[in-house]
N, C-alpha and C positions, 0 to 999 in steps of 0.2 A: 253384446259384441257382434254374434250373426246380424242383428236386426242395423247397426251401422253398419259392418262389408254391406250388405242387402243397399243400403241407401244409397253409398260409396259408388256402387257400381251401377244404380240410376240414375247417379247425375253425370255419372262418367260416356254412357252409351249416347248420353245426348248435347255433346260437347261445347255444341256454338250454343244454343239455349242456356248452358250452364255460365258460359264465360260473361255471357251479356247481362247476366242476373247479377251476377258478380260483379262487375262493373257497374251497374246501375245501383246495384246496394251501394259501392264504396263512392259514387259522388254523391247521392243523398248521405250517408252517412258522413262524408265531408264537409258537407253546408250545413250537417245538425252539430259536428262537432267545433268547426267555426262561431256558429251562434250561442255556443255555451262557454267558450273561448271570449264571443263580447259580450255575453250578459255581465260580468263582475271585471270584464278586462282593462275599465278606466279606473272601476274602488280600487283595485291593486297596485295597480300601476300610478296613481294617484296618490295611495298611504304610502309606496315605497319611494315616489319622488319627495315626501314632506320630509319622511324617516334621513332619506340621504344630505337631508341640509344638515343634518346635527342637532337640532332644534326639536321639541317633543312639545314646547307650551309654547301659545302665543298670548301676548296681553297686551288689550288694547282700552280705546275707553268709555266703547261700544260693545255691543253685541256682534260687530263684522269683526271677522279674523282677516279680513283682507284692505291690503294700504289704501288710503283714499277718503277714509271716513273724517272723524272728528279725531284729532292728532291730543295726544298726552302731554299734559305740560309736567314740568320738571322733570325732565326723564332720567337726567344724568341722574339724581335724586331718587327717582323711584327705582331704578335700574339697579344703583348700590343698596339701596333698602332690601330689594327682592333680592340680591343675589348674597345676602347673609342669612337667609331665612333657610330651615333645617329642610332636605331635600332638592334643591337650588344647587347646582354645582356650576352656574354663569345665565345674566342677563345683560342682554346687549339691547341699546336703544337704537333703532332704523327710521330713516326718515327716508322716502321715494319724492321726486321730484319730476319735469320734464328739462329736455335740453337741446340747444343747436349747438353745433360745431362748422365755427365761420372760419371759410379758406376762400383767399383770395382768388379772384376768376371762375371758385365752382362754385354751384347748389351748395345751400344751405343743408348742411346732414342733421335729421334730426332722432334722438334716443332718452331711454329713461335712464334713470341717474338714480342711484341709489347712497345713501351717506350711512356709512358702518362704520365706528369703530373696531378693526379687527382684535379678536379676543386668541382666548384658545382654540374657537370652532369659527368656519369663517362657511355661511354658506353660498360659499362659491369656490370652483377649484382652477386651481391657476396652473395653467400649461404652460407658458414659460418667462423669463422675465422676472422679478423681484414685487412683491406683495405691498400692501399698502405699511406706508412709515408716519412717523411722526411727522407734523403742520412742517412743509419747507414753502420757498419760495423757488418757482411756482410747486401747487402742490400735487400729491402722486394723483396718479389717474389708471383705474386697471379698466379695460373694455375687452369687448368680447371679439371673438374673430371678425364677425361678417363688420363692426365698427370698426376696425384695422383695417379692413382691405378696403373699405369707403375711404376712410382717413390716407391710406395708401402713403403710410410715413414709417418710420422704424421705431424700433424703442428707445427711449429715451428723447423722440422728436417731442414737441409741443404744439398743442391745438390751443385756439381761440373756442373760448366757448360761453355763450348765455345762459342761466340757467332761467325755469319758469317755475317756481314754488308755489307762488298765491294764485291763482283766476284772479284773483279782485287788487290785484296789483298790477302795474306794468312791467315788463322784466327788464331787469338791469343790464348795466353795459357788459359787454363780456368780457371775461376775466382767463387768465395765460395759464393752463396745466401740462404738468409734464406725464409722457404716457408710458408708465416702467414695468407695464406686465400684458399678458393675455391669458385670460379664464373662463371659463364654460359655466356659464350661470343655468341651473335645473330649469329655470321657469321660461326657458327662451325658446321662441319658434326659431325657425331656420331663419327667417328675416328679419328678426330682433336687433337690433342695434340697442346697446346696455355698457353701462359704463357704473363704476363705484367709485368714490374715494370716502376720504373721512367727513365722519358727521362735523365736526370743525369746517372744513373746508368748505363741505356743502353749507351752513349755516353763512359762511364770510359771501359765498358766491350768493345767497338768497338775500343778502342784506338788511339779515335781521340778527337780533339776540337774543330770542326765543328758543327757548329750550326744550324744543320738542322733536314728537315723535311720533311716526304712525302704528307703530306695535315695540312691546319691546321681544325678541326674542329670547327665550329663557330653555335651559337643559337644565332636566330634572337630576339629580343625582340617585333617587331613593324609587323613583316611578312618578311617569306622567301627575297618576292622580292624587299622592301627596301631594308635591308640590302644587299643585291648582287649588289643594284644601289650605294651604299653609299660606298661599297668595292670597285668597277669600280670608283668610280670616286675618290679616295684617292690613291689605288694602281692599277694603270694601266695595271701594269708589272707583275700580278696574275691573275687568271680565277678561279673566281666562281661560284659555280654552286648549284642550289636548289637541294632537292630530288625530286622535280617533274620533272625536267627538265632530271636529272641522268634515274628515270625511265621509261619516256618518251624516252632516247636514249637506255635502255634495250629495250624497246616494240617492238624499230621496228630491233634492231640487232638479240638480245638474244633470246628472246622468239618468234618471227616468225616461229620457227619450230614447238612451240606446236600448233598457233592458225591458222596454218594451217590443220595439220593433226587435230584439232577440225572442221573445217570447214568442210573437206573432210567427215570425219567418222558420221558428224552430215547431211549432204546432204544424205548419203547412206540409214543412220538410217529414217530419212521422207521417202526416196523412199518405202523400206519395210513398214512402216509404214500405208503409201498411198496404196500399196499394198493387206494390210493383210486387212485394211478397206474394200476396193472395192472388194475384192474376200468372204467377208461374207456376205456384203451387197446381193450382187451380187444373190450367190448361195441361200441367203434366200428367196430372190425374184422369180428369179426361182423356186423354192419349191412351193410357193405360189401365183405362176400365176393364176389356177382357183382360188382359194378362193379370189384374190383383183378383179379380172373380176366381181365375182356374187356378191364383195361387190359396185363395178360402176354400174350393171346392178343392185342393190336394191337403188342406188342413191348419192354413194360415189362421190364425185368430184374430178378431176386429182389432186388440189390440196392440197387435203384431203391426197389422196393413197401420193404422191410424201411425206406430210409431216411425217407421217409415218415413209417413211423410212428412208429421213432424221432428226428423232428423237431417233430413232433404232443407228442411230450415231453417234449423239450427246451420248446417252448411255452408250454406249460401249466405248466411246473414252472416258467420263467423268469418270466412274470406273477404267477403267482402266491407268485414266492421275493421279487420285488420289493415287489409288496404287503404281507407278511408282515412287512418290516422296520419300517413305521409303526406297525402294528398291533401287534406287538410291544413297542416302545416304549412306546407308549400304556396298554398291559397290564400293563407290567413297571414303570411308576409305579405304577398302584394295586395290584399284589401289593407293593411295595414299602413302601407306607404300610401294610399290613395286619400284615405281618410287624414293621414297624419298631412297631407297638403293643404288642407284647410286652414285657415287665417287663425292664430290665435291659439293655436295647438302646441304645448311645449315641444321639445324636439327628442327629450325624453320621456313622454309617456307615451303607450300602446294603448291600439283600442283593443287588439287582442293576447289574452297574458294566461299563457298556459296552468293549472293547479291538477294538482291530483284529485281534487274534485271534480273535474268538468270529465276526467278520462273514468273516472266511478260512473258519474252519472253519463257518460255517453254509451258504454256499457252495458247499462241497467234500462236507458230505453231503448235501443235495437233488442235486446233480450225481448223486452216487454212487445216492442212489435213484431215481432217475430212469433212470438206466443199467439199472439190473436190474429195476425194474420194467418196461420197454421190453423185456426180454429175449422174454418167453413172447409178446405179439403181434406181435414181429416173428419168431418160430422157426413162428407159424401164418399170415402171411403168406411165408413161406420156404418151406414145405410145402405150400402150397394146391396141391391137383390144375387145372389150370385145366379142362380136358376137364368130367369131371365136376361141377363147381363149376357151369360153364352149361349142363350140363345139365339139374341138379336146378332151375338157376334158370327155362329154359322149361318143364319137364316141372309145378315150384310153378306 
């Protein structure tokens, strides 16, 4: 307890040196806890945008979990097959498409189009307006904000619109839908234009009667990975896949770019860190070369002076590790908004996503450099000759 008052009141005599240490720790410690904040901040934010659809399996009739591939035939058929199987509590068949919405005297607006049957889980949440209904004439149409204010019509108006299903087809005339809701689709950037109705609908608008599908989406009742075993062993001829398993093959494609450059920018961020420690440390100790001499020559022990300064570090690194966590935050919002303006970026996911992991391990290495930064001024308070030390200080 003396040996911290003792520290307490060395870093107190030297005020502006203290503050500015303290400061310079809490924005390094700001950028290291930012960068552990994006090392895992898309996997999370990533599994909790899949989580939030309702959805836990996908089956497709490929290896991609993503629309686009080679599309499922019979789906209505495979969709009831799977959604009697034990573990299965709903399988819904999706088919994505592209589309224009033609209005007289404007641009051409164009969006993707999705054809769902709404079940008991719908992934998509509807802000206000009435949900999709059964096949009328013309039929429902749910879009999303930023497609309403293009559309710039009310609910219940109606849009002309084309759909494009095949590449290797030309698209058909466009066909009359009425527009009875607005909802927030997870996988939308901020300039998404997206739109749903029924997988009917969309099939009449492709102008086919093909029964397909680019996934079906399926909720487990029992856990993810029954159901994917109970799927495998009924249809052979399809690939299921969890959302653990989809974001576990993001982790190591996808996001590899940012938890690398976390890695890099978090290694630089300790080095200054280690740095700014050991050169305060450092120059304080120097400063008060004679005054710890004449306090060994009144009977200070080496391990006395060394703990000193290794508490002078402890200090400084604890101020300023505590200030760092605001700042941090604070910082890690607007890189957040900067990165989230990128093309192609949903509108809910973060690149930075706080865990009680990142504040362990932000922690565990300011601790750790702190330790070794303290190493070199307390090995030259360990070594000080005291003799000499007050001599040079009368003879100065």
């Amino acid at each position: 307890m003396r040996a911290l008052i003792f520290a307490v009141r060395s870093l107190v005599r030297q005020p502006g040196r203290t503050a500015l240490g303290i400061i310079g720790i809490a924005a390094v410690g700001a950028l290291l806890f930012d960068m552990l904040l994006l090392s895992r901040g898309l996997v999370v934010s990533f599994r909790d945008l899949l989580d939030s659809v309702g959805f836990d399996v996908r089956v497709t009739a490929t290896d991609s979990p993503l629309p686009g591939g080679i599309r499922l035939t019979d789906a209505t058929g495979a969709a009831a097959q799977i959604a009697r199987l034990p573990g299965v509590a709903e399988a819904v068949p999706m088919r994505t498409a592209t589309g224009e919405v033609w209005q007289t005297g404007r641009p051409v607006i164009g969006l993707m189009l999705t054809g769902m049957d709404p079940g008991a889980r719908r992934p998509w949440t509807l802000i206000t307006g009435a949900d999709l209904g059964p096949s009328l004439a013309p039929p429902d149409l749910v879009v999303n904000q930023s497609l309403m204010d293009e559309v710039g019509g009310a609910l219940g108006s109606e849009v002309t619109l084309r759909t494009g299903c095949d590449s290797s087809r030309a698209a058909l005339a466009p066909r009359t839908f009425r527009i009875v809701g607005i909802a927030q689709f997870p996988f939308d950037d901020e300039a998404q234009r997206t739109a749903v109705m029924t997988r009917t609908a969309l099939r009449e608008a492709c102008g086919d009667d093909k029964d397909e599908a680019d996934m079906l989406m399926v909720a487990s009742s029992g856990g993810a990975g029954a159901a994917v075993a109970a799927i495998r062993a009924a249809r052979p001829d399809l690939v299921p896949v969890t959302n653990e398993q989809i974001v576990a093959r993001m982790q190591t494609q996808g996001f590899t770019y940012f938890r690398q450059i976390s890695a890099v920018l978090s290694t630089i961020t300790l080095l200054f860190g280690f740095l700014l420690i050991t050169v305060l440390l450092t120059v304080s100790v120097n400063q008060r070369l004679a005054e710890i001499a004449a306090l060994r020559a009144l009977g200070f022990s080496r391990g006395r002076a060394a703990a000193d300064v290794l508490l002078q570090g402890a200090m400084l690194v604890g101020a300023g590790g505590i200030l760092a966590l605001p700042l941090g935050f604070a910082l890690s919002l607007w890189l957040d908004q900067i990165l989230k303006a990128m093309p192609g970026i949903p509108a809910s996911m973060h690149f930075f996503v706080f865990e009680p992991r990142a504040l362990v391990l932000h922690a565990a290495l300011l601790v750790t450099t702190a330790l070794l930064a303290s190493a070199y001024p307390m090995w030259l308070v360990a070594r000080l000759p005291i003799a000499t030390t007050l001599r040079n200080e009368v003879v100065g």
